[in-house]
C-alpha positions, -999 to 999 in steps of 0.1 A, spaced: -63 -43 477 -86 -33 506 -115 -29 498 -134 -14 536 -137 -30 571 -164 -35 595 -146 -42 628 -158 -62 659 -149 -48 693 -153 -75 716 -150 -69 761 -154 -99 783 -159 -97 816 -131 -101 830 -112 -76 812 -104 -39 830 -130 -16 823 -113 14 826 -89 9 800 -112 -15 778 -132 21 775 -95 43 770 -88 18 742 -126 19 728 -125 57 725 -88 57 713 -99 30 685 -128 48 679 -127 83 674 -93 87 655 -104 105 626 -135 109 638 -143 72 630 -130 79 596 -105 44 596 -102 17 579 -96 -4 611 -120 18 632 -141 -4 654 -184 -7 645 -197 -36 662 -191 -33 698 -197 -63 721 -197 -61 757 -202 -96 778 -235 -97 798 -220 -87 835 -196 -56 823 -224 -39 793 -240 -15 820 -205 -6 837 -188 -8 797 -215 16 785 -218 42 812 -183 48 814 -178 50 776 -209 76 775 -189 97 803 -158 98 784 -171 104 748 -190 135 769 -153 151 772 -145 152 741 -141 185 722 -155 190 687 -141 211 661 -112 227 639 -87 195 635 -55 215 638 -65 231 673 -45 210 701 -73 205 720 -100 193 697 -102 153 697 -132 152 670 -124 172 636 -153 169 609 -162 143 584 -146 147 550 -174 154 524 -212 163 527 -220 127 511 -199 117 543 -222 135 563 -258 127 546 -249 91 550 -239 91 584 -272 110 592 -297 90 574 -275 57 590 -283 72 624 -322 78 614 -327 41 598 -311 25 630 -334 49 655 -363 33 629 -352 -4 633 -355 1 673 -321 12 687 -321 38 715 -299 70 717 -277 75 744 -255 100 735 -257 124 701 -276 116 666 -272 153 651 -251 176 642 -231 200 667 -246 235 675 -222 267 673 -207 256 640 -224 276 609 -198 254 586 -178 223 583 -194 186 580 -197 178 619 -213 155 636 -219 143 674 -203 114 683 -232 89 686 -240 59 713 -266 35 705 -280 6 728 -304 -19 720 -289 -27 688 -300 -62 673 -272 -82 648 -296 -73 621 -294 -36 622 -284 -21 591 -258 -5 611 -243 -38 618 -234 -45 581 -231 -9 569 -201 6 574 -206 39 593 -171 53 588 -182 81 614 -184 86 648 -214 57 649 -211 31 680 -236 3 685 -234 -16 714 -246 -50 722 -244 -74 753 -234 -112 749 -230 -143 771 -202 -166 766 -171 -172 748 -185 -195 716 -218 -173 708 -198 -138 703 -170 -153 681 -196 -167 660 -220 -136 654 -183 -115 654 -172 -136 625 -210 -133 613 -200 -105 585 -188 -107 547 -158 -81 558 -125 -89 580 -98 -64 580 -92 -59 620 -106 -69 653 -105 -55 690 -106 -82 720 -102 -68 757 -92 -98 785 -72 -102 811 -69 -138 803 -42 -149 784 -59 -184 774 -87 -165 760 -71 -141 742 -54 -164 721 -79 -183 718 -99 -151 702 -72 -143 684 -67 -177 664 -109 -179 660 -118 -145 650 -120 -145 615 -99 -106 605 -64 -104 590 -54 -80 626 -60 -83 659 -56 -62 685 -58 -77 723 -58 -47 749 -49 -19 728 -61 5 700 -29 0 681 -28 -26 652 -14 -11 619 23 -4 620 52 -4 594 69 -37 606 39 -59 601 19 -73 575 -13 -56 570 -42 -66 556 -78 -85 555 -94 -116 545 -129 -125 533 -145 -95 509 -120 -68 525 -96 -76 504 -63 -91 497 -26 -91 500 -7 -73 528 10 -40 529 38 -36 558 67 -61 567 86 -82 546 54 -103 537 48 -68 518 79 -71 497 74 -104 485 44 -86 462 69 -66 446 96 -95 438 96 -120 412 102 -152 422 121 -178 398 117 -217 397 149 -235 383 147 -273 380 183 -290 375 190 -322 364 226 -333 367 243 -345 341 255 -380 339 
C-alpha cells in the first residue's frame, strides 16, 4: 500500500559534482517528475550549492520538451489538466512565500495542446514552503543549502512521508551512515536507480506499508502455519 512519496535529495561536499547533477536530472525528470520515488527536496551542503545549482540549471537547459514517443524528447507532458493546474498554482504559492526562479515557472511556447510544463528551478526555498510538504509530482525542484552532517538528516527526516531517498558522497563512512539514519524504506547512494524487481520495495511512516519486489514480496502472498507438538509419553 503506497500511499505517495516526498523524496530528499541530499549532496555533500565532497561528493562529484558532475555526476551528483547527471544523477539529479536522471532522478528527476523521468516522467517528467511524475514518480513515485522522484526526488522534491533537494539539499546541497554549503561549499558545493552554487557549483550544484549552476551546473544543474545548464543541464536542465538541454533538455527537449515534447511528444513522449519522439527519441529525442527527454520531457513528455503531465498526465491530466488537474496535473497541470496544481503544478502551476504550486509554482505561484512558492514564488508568494519568497522563493526565486531560476529556470521555468510556465508553460512551454510552440505547443497549442498537450499539459506541458517547463521544468522549474527554485532557490531560496525555506523548510516551510508549501512546496516542501506538497508533493509536486512535476518537474518542480527546490533547492536548499545546509551545513553539516547531523542538521540535514534531521530536517531530511523532518516530513510525515518516507518512500525513497537520494544521498551523493564519496565517503563511504558517510554514506552508510546516511543510509542507516535517513528515515525512507530506499535509498539510493550515487545513483538514480532504486526500484528493481529483485528487491523489496516500499516506504515507512504515512507512505505506506508492505513491500512489493523480492522474496520479502512473496511472503504477503503466503500463509504461514504455527504447529505446536507435544510428544507423546
Amino acid at each position: 500500500m503506497e500511499l505517495s512519496g516526498h523524496s530528499p535529495f541530499i549532496v555533500f561536499d565532497d561528493a562529484d559534482i558532475q555526476k551528483a547533477t547527471d544523477m539529479a536530472i536522471s532522478a528527476k525528470y523521468r516522467n517528467n517528475g511524475q514518480v513515485c520515488i522522484s526526488p522534491n527536496r533537494f539539499y546541497i551542503q554549503e561549499k558545493k550549492k552554487d557549483e550544484f545549482v549552476k551546473l544543474f540549471v545548464e543541464k536542465t537547459k538541454k533538455l527537449k520538451i515534447g511528444d513522449g514517443m519522439d527519441p529525442s524528447v527527454q520531457l513528455g507532458p503531465l498526465t491530466t489538466k488537474k496535473r497541470l493546474n496544481e503544478v502551476e498554482e504550486l509554482v505561484e504559492t512558492t514564488k508568494k512565500e519568497g522563493a526565486k526562479v531560476l529556470l521555468g515557472g510556465k508553460r512551454p511556447a510552440g505547443f497549442n495542446k498537450g499539459f506541458y510544463y517547463e521544468p522549474t528551478v527554485f532557490d531560496n526555498v525555506k523548510d516551510d514552503f508549501t512546496i516542501m510538504r506538497v508533493e509536486p509530482f512535476g518537474p518542480l525542484v527546490p533547492m536548499l543549502s545546509f551545513k553539516s552532517f547531523d542538521e540535514i538528516i534531521e530536517r531530511a527526516n523532518n516530513n510525515d512521508l518516507g518512500l525513497s531517498s537520494y544521498i551523493c558522497t564519496n565517503s563511504m563512512e558517510k554514506a552508510h551512515r546516511a543510509s542507516e539514519l535517513m528515515e525512507t524504506g530506499t535509498v539510493a547512494v550515487n545513483t538514480p536507480l532504486v526500484a528493481i524487481a529483485e528487491a523489496p520495495f516500499g516506504g515507512i511512516k504515512q507512505t505506506g506499508y508492505g513491500r512489493e519486489g523480492g522474496s520479502m514480496a512473496i511472503k504477503d502472498y503466503l500463509n504461514v502455519k504455527y504447529t505446536h507438538l507435544g510428544i507423546k509419553g
